[in-house]
Backbone as CSV, one residue per row, in Angstrom:
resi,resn,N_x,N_y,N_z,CA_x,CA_y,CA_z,C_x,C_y,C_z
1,UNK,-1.654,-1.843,-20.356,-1.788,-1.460,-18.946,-2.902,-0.433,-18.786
2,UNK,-3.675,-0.739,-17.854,-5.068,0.318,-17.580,-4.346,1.556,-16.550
3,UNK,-5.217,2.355,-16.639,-4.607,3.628,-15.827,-5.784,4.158,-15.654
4,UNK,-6.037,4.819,-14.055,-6.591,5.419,-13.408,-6.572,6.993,-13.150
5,UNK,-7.349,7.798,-13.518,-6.753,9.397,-13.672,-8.193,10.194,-13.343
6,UNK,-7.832,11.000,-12.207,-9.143,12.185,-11.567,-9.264,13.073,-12.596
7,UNK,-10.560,13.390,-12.387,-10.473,14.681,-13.617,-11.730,15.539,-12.082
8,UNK,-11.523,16.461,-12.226,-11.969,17.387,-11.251,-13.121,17.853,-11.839
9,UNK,-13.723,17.904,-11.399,-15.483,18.730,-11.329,-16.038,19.490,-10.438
10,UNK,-16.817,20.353,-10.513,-17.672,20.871,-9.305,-16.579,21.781,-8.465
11,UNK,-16.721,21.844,-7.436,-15.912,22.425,-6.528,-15.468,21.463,-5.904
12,UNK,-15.641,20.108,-5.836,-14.902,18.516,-4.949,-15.267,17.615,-5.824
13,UNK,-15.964,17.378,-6.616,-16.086,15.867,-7.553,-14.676,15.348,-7.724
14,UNK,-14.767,14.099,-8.178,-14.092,13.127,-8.531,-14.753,13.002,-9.362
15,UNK,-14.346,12.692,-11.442,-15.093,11.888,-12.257,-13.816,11.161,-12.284
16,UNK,-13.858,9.932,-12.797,-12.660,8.786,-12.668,-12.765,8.366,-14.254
17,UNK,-11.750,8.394,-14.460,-10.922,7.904,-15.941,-10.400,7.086,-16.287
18,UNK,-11.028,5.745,-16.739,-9.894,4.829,-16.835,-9.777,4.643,-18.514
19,UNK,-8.269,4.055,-18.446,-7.628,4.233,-20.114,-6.898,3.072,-20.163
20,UNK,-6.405,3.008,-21.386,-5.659,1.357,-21.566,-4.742,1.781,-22.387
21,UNK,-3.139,1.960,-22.354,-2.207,2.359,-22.687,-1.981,1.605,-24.172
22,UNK,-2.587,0.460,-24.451,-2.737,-0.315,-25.725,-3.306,0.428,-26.040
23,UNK,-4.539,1.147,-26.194,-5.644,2.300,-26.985,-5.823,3.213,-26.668
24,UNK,-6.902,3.771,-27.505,-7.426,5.335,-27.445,-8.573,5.208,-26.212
25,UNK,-8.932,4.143,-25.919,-10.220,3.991,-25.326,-10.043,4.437,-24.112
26,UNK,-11.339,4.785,-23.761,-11.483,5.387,-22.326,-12.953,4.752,-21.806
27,UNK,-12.969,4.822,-20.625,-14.405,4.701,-19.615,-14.474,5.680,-18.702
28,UNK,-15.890,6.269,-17.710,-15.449,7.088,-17.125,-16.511,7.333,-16.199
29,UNK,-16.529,7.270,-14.710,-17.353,6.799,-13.742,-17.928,8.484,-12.923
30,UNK,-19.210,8.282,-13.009,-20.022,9.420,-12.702,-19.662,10.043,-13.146
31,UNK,-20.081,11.086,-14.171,-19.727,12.195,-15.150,-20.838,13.489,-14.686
32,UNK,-20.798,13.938,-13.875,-21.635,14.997,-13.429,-21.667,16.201,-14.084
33,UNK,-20.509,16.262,-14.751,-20.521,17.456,-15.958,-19.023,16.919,-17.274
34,UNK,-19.917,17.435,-18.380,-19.401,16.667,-19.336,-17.982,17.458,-19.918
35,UNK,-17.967,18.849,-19.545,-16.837,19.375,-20.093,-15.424,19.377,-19.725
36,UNK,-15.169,18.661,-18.611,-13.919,18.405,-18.288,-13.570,17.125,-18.940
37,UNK,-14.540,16.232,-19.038,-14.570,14.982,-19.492,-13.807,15.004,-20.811
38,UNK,-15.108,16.097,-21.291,-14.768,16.311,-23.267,-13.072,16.923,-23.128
39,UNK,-12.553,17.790,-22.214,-11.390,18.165,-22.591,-10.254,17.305,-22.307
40,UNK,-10.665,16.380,-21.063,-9.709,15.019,-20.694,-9.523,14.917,-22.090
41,UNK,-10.684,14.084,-22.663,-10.518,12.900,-23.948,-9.842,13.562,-25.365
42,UNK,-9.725,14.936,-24.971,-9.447,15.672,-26.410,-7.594,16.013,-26.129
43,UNK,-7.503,16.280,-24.855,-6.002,16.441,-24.967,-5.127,15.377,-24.808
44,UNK,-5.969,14.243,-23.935,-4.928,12.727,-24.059,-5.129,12.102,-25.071
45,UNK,-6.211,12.318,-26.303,-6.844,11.516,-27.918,-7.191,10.344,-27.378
46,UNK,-7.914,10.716,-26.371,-8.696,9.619,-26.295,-10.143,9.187,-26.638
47,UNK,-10.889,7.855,-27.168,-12.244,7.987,-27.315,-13.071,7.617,-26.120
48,UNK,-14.098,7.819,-25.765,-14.992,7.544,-24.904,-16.032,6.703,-25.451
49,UNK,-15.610,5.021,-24.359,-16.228,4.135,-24.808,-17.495,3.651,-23.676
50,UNK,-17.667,4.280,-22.804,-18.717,3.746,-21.710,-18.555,4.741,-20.388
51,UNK,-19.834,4.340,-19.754,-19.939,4.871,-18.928,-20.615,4.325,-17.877
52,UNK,-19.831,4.390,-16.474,-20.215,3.833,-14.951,-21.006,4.882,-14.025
53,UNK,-22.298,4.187,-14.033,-23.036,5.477,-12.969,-23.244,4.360,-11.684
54,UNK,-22.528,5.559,-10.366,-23.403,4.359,-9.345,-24.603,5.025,-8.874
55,UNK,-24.934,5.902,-8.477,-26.177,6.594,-8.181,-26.678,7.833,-9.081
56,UNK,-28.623,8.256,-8.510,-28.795,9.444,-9.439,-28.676,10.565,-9.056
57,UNK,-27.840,10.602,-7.823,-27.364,12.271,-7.950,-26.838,13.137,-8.980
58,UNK,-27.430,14.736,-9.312,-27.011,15.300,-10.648,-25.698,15.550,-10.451
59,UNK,-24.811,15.427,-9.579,-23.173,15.848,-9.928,-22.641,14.541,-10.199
60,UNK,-23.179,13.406,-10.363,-22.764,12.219,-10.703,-23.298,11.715,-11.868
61,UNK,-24.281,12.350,-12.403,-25.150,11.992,-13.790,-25.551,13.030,-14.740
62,UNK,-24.968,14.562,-14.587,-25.260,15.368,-14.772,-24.673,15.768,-16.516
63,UNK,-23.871,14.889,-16.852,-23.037,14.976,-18.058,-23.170,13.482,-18.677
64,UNK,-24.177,12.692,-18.319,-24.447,12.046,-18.722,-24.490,11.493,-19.923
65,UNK,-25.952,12.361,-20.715,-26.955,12.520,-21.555,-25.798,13.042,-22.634
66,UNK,-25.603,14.036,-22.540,-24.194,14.878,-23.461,-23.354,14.015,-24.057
67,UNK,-22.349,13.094,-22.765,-21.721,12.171,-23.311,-21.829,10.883,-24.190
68,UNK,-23.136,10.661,-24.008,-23.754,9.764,-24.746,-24.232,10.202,-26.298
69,UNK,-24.618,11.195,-26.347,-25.174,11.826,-27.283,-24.019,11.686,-28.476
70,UNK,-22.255,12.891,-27.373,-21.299,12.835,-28.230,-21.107,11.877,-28.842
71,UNK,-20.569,10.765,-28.324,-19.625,9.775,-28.223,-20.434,8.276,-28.246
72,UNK,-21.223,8.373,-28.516,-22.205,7.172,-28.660,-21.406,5.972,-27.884
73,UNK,-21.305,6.191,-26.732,-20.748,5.782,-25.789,-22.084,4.450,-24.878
74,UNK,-21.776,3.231,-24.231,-22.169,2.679,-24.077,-22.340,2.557,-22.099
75,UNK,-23.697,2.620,-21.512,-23.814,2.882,-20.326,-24.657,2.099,-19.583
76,UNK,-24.123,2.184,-18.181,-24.554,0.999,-17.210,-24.677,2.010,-15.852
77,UNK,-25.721,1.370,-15.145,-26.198,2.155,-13.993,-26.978,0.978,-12.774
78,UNK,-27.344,1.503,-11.743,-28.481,0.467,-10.851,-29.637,0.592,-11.584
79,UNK,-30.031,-0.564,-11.504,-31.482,-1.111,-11.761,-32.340,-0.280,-11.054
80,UNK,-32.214,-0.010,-9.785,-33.410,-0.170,-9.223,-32.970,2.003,-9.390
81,UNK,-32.781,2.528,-9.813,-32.963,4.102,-9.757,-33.117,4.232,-11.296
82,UNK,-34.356,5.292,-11.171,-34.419,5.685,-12.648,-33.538,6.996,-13.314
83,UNK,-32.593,6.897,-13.810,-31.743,7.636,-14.802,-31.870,7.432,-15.756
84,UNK,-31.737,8.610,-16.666,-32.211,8.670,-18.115,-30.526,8.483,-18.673
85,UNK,-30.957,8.074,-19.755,-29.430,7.309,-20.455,-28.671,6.048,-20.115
86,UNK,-29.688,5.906,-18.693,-29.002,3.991,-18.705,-29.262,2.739,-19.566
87,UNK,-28.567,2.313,-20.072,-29.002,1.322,-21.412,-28.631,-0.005,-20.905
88,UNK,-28.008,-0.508,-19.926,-27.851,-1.400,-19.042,-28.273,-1.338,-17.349
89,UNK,-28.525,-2.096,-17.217,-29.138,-2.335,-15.438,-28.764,-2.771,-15.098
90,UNK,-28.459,-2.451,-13.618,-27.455,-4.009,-13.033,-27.600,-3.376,-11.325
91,UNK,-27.862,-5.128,-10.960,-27.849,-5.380,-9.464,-26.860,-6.291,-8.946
92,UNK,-26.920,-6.551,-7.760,-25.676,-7.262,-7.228,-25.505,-8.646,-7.552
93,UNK,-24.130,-8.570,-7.637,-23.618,-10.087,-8.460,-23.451,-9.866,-10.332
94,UNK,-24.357,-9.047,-10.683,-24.027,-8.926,-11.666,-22.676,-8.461,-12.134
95,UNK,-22.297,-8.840,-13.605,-20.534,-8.493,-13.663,-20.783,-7.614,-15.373
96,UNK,-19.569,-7.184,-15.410,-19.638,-6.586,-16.783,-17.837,-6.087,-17.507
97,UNK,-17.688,-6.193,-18.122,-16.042,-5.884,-19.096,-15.989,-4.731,-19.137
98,UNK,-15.124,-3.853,-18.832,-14.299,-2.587,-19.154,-13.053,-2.843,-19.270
99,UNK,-12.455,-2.305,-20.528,-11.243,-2.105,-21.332,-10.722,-3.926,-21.190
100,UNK,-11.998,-5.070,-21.069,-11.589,-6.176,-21.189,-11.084,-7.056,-19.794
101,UNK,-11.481,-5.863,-18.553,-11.301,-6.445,-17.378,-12.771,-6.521,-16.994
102,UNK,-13.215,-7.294,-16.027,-14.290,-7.814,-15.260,-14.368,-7.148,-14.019
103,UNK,-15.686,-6.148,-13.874,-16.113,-5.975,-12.703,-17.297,-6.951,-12.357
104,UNK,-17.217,-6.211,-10.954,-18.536,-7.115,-9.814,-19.219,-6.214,-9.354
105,UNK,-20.794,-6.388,-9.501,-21.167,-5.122,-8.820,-21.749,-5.504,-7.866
106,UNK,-21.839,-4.286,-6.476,-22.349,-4.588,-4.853,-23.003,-3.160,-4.975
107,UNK,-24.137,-3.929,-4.381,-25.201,-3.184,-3.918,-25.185,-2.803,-2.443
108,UNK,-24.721,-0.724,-2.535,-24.498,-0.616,-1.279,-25.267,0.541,-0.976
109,UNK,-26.229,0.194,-1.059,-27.640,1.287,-0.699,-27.452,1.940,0.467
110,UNK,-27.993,3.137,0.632,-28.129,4.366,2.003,-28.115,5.563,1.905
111,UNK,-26.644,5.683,0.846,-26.599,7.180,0.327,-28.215,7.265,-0.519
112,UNK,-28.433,6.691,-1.318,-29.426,6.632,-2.369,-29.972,5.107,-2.044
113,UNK,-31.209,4.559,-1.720,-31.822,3.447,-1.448,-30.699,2.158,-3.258
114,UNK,-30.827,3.085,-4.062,-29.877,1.736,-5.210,-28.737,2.148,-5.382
115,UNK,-27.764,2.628,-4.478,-26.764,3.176,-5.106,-26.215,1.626,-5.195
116,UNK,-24.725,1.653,-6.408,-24.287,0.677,-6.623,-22.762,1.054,-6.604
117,UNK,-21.561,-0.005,-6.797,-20.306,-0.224,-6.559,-19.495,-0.762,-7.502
118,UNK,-18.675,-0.742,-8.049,-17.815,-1.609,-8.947,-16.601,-2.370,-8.618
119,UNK,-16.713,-3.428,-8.767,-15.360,-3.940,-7.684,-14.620,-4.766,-8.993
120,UNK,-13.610,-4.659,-8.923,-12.333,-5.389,-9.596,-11.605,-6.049,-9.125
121,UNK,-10.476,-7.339,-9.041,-9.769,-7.855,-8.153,-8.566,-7.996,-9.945
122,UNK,-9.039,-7.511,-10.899,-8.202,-7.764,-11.996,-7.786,-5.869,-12.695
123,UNK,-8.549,-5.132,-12.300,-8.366,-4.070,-13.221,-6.462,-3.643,-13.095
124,UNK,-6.332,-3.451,-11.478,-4.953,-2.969,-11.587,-4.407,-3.933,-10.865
125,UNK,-2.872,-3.480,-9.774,-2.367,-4.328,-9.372,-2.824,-5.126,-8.320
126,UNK,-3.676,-4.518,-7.788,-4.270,-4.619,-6.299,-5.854,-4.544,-6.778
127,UNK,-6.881,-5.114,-5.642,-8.401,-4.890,-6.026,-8.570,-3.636,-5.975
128,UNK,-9.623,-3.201,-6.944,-10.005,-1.550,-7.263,-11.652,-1.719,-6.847
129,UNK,-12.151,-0.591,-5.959,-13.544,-0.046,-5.666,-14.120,1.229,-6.623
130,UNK,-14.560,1.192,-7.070,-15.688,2.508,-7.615,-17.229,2.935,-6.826
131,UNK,-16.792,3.233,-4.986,-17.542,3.279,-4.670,-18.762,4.979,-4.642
132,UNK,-18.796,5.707,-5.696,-19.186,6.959,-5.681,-19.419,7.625,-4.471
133,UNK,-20.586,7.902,-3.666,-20.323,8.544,-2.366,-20.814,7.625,-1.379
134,UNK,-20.911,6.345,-1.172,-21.058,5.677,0.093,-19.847,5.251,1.105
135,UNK,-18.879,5.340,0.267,-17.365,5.029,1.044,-16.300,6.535,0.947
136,UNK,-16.662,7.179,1.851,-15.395,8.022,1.441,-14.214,7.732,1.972
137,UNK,-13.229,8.899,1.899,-11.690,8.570,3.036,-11.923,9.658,3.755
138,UNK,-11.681,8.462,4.703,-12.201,9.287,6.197,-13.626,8.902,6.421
139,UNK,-14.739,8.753,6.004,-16.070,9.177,5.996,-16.944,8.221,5.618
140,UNK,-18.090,8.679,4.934,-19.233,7.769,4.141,-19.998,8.964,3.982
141,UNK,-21.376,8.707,3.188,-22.188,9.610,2.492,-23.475,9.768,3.165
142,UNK,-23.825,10.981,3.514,-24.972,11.324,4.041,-26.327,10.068,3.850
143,UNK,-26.793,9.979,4.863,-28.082,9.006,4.655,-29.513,9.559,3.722
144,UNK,-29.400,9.481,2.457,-30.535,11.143,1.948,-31.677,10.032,1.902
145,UNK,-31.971,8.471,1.938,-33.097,8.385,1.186,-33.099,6.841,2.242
146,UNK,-31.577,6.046,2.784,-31.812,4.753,3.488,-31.685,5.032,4.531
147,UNK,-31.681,3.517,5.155,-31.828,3.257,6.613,-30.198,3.251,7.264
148,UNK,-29.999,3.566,8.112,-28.640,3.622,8.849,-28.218,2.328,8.966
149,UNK,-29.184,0.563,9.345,-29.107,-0.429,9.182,-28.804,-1.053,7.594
150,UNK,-29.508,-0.284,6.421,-29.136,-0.184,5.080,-27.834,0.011,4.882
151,UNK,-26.975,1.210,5.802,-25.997,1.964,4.764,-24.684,1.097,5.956
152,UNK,-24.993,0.743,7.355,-24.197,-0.087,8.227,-23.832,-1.177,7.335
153,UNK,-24.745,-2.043,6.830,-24.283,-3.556,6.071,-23.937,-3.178,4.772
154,UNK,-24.322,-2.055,4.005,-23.484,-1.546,2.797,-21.717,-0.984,3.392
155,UNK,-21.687,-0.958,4.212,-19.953,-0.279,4.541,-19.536,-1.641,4.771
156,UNK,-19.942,-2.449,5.862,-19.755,-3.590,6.450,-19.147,-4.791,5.331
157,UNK,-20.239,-4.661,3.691,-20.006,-5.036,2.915,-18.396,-4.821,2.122
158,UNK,-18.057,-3.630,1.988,-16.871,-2.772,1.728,-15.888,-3.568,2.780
159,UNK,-16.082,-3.370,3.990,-15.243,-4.003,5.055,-14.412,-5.168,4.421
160,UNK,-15.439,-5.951,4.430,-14.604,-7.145,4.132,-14.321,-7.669,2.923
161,UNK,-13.840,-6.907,1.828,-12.896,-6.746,0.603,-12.138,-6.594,1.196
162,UNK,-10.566,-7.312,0.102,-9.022,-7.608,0.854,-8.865,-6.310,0.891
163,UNK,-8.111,-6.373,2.158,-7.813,-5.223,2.761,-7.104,-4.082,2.147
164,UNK,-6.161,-4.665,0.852,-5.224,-3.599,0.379,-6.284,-2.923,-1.025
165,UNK,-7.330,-3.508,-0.787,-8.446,-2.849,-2.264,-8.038,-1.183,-2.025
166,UNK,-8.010,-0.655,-3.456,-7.908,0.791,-3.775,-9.520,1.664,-3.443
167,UNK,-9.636,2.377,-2.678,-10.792,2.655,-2.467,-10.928,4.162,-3.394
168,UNK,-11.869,3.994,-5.054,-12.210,5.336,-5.709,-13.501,5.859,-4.728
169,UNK,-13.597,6.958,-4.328,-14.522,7.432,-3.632,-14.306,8.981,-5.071
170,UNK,-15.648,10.095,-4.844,-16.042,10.694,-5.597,-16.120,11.924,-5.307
171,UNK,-15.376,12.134,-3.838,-15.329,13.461,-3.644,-14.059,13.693,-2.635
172,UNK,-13.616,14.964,-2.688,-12.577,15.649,-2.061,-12.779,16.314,-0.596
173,UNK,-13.360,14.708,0.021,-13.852,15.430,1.602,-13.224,14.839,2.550
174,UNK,-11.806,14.361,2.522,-10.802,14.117,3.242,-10.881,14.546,4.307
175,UNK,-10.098,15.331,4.255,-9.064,16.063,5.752,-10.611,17.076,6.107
176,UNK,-11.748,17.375,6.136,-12.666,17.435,6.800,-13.301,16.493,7.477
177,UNK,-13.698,15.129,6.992,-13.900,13.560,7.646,-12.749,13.377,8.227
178,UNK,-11.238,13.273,8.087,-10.748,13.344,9.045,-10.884,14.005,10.602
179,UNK,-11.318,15.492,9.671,-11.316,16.151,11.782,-12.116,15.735,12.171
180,UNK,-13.557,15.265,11.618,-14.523,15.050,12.356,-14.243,13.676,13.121
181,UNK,-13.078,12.801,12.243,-12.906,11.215,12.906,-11.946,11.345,14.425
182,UNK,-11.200,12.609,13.865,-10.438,12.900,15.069,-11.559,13.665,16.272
183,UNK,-12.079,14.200,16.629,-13.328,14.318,16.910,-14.096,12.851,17.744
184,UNK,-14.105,12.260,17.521,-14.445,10.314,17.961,-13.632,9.955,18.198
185,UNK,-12.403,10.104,18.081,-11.092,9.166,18.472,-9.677,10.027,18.210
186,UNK,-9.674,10.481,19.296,-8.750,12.072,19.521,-7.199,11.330,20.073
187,UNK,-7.478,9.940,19.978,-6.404,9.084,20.622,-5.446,8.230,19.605
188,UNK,-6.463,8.150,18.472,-5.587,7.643,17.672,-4.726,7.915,16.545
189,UNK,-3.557,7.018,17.008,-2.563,7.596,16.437,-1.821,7.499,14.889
190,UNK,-3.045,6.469,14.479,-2.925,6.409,12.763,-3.724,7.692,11.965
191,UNK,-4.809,7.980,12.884,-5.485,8.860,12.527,-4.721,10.067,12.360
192,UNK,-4.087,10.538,13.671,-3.342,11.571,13.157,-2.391,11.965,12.521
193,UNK,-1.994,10.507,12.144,-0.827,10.455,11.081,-1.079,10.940,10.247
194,UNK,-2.353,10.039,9.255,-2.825,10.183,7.919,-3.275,11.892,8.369
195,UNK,-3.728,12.616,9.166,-4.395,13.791,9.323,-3.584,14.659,8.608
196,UNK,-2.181,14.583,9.177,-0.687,15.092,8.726,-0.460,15.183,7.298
197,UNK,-0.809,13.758,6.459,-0.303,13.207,5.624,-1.177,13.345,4.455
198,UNK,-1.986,13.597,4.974,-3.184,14.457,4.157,-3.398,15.935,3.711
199,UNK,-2.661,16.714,4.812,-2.703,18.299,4.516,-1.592,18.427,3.589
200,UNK,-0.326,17.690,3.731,0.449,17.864,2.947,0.128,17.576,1.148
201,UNK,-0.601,16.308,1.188,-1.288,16.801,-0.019,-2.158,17.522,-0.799
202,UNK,-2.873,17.706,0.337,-3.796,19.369,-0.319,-3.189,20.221,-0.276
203,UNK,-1.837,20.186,0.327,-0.969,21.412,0.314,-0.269,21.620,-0.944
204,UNK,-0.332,20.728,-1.496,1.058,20.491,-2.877,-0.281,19.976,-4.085
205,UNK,-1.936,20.215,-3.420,-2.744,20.363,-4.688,-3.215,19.101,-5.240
206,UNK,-2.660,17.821,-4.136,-2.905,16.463,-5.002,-3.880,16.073,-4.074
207,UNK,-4.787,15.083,-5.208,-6.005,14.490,-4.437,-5.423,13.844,-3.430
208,UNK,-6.212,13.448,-2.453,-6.128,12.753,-0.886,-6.342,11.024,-1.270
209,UNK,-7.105,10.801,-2.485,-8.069,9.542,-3.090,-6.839,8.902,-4.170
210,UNK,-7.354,8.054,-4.641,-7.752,6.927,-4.111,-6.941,6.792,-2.769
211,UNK,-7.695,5.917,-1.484,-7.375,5.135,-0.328,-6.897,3.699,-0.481
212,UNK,-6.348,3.573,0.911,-6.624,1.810,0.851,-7.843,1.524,2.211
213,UNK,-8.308,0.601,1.590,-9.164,0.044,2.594,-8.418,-0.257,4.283
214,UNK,-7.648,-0.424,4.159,-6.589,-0.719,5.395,-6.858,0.348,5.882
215,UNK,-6.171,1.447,5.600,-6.442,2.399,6.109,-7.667,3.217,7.001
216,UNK,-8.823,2.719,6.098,-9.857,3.353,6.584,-10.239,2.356,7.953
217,UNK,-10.209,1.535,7.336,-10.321,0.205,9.001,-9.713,0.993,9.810
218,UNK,-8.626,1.934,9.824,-7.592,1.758,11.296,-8.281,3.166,11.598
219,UNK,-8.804,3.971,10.534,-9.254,5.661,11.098,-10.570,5.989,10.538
220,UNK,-11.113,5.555,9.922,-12.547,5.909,9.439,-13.569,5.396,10.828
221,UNK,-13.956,6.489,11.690,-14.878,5.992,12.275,-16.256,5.205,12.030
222,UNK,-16.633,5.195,10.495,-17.964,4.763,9.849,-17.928,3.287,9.486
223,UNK,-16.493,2.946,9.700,-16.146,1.449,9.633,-15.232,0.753,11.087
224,UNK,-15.920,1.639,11.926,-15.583,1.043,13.507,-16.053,0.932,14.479
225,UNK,-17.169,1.238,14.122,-18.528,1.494,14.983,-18.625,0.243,16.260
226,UNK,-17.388,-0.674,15.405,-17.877,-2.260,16.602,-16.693,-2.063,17.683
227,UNK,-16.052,-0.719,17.622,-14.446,-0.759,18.397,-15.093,0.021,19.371
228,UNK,-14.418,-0.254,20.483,-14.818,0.175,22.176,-14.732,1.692,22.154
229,UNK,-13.433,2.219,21.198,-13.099,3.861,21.048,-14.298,4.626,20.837
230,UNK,-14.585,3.705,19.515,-16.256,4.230,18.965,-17.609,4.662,19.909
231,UNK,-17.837,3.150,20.205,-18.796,2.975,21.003,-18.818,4.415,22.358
232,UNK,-17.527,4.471,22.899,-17.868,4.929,23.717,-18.158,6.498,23.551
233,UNK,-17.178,6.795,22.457,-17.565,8.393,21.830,-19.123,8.707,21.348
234,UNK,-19.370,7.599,21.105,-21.012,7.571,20.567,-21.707,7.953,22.032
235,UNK,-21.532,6.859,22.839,-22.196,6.669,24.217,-22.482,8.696,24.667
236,UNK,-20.890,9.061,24.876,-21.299,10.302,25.398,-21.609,11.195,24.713
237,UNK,-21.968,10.728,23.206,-22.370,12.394,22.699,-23.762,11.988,22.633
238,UNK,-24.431,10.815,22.773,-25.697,9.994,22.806,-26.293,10.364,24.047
239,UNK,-25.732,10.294,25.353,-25.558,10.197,26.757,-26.368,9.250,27.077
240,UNK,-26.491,8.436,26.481,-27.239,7.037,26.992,-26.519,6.056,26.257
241,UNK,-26.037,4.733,26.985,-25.256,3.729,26.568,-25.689,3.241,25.419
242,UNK,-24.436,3.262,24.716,-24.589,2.299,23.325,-23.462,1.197,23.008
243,UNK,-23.539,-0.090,22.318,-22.976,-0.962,22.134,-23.339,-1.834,21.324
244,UNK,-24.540,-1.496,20.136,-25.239,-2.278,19.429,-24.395,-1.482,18.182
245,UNK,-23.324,-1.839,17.647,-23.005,-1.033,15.563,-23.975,-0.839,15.014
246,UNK,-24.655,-1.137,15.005,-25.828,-0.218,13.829,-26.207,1.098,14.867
247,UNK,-26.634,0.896,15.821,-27.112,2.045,16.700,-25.875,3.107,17.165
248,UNK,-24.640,2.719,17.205,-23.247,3.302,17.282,-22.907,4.370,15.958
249,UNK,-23.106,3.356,14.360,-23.039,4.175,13.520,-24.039,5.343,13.400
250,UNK,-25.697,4.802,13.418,-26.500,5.922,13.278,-26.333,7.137,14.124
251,UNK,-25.538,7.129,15.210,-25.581,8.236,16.236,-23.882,9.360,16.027
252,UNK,-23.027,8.386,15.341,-22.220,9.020,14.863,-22.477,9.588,12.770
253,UNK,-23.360,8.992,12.595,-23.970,9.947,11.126,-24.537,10.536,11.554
254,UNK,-25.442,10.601,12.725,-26.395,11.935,13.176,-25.015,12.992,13.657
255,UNK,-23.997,12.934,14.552,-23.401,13.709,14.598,-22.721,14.582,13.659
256,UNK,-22.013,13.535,12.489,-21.376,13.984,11.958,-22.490,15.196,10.803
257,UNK,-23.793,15.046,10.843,-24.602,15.801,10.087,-24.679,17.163,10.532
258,UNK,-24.419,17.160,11.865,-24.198,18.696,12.314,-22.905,19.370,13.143
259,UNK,-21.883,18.547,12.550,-20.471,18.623,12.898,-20.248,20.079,12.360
């Protein structure tokens, strides 16, 4: 049985851990710093057999080089961004084995023009995402380098994976993307559920992550841009009519940039 386990970084990272209860082996997705990593693998005895980069941001690649060095560990990244220590390349459609399960990778450029995705429909019980920072809960990832039309059909893409997919996102920016979603849609009432349901776990110290995709459909404004709620919250903070989703999302990432 594979198992999924946060290991904390930074002041909000997510590095993601996956293990196989048959072995020692481990994999372990964006490693932005290597010493939590090294102490994961040393107190569960585990070895470190690979490594998943989706973009080259340094809190996502920053422990890279180290881990590789240690652990002569085997690594895969996007093609199209240059990171040092990628020994595999990979663009969309391409697939690859961890701990003997099959990912798919999607190319969901915006955060970073190559950022990339890992999708599973076999790892656990339900489909699993490794989307680093283009999908958060609640949210999505600053536009640093694509087009808002880029990072619209990269979510859009996400969209339509079965709905109950586990969404790994890479940072601990929850119940802040929440207020801001509540903020756009002050009406809805899933939203303020999960809003609830969310403090209580930062209250008791547990990650907010993994999501389900369901979820974010019903409260992530960055994946509703085509709903009338949206549109029209866009419209008045825009003050000129909008009703085109790509032009809906870009005006709610411009907001949310100075929320």
């Amino acid at each position: 049985m594979i198992h999924v386990s946060p290991i904390s970084a930074f002041n909000d990272n997510y590095i993601w851990l996956l293990s196989c209860s048959d072995s020692n082996t481990a994999w372990v997705v964006d490693p932005g710093d290597p010493t939590p990593v090294n102490q994961y693998l040393k107190q569960h005895q585990l070895t470190l057999a690979g490594v998943l980069i989706t973009h080259h941001h340094y809190d996502h690649v920053g422990g890279l080089q180290a881990l590789v060095k240690q652990h002569n560990a085997i690594t895969y990244g996007p093609a199209s961004e240059h990171i040092e220590g990628i020994q595999h390349s990979l663009s969309a459609g391409d697939t690859l084995s961890v701990l003997g399960t099959e990912f798919q990778v999607l190319e969901v450029g915006g955060h970073t023009r190559g950022h990339i995705a890992y999708y599973s429909d076999q790892l656990l019980d339900q489909p699993t995402l490794f989307c680093g920072d283009t999908l958060f809960a609640g949210g999505c990832g600053r536009l640093f380098e694509g087009t808002p039309q880029q990072m619209y059909q990269s979510l859009s893409q996400i969209a339509a994976l079965p709905a109950n997919t586990l969404i790994y996102c890479a940072h601990e920016y929850t119940l802040a993307n929440l207020q801001f979603a509540n903020a756009v849609e002050p009406n809805n009432g899933k939203l303020l559920q999960r809003i609830q349901q969310v403090k209580q776990l930062r209250a008791e110290s547990k990650p907010s992550v993994p999501s389900l995709l369901s979820e974010e459909l019903e409260t992530n404004p960055f994946l509703r841009s085509h709903q009338t709620t949206v549109q029209a919250a866009a419209t008045q903070h825009a003050g000129k009519p909008l009703d085109n989703p790509i032009d809906v999302f870009a005006t709610i990432r411009r907001w949310k940039d100075n929320f």
